[in-house]
KOLMI-130880 format. One line per 10 residues: their letters; for each residue x, y, z of C-alpha. Coordinates in steps of 0.2 Angstrom, whole numbers. Layout:
<rs>
a) X/Y/Z | ...
</rs>
This chain:
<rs>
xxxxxxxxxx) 0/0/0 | 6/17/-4 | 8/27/10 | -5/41/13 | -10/40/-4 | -24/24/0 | -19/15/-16 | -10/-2/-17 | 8/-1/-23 | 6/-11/-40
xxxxxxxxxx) 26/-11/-44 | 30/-17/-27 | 16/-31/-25 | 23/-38/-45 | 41/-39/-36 | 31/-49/-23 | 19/-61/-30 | 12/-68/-44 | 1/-59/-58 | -12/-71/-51
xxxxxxxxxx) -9/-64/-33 | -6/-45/-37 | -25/-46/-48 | -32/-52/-30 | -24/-42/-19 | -29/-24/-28 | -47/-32/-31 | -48/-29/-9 | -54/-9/-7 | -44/-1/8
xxxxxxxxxx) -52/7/21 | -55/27/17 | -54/31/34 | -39/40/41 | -41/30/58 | -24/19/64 | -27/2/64 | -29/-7/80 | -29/-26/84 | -41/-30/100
xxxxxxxxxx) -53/-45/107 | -69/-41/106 | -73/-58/118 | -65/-47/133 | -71/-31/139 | -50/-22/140 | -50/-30/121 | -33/-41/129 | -32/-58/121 | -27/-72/131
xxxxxxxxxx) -24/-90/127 | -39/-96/142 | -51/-82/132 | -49/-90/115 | -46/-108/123 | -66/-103/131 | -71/-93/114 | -64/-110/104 | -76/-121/117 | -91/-109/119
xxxxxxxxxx) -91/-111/97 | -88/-127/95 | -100/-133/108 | -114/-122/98 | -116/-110/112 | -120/-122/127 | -111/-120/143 | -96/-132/143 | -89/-141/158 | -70/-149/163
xxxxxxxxxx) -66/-158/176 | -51/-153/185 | -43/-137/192 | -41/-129/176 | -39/-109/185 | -23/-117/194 | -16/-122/177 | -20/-108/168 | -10/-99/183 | 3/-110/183
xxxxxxxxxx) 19/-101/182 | 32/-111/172 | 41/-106/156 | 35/-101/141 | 43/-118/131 | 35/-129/146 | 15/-120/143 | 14/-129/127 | 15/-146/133 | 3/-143/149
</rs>
């Protein structure tokens, strides 16, 4: 995109991608808003994502909107503080 001009940068997006790709991309309409872009949650009131709020969105979703239930102490290990590389496999 060409800055402050709201236009894609054709010659840039052709050193990039395909004729295929640049002919998709320039076919999306920017916004003509001058308003900065912002990335939020809307699931949470402060608009933080966090892994338990999408792990509950994901549930809540897949469950069709019915109240789901775990068993277990899943607060404790969503409070559990152990390395970042360690999370994953919990």
């Amino acid at each position: 995109m060409c800055i402050g001009e709201r236009r894609w940068d054709e010659d840039k997006l052709k050193i990039l991608f395909t004729p295929h790709m640049v002919f998709a991309i320039t076919t999306i309409s920017l916004d003509i808003t001058d308003c900065e872009d912002k990335l939020i949650w809307e699931e949470e009131r402060n608009d933080i994502y966090t892994v338990c709020l999408g792990y509950n969105f994901m549930m809540k979703n897949m469950l069709g909107g019915h109240r789901f239930e775990d068993v277990g102490d899943w607060n404790s290990l969503w409070k559990a503080r152990v390395p970042p590389n360690i999370i994953n496999f919990i």
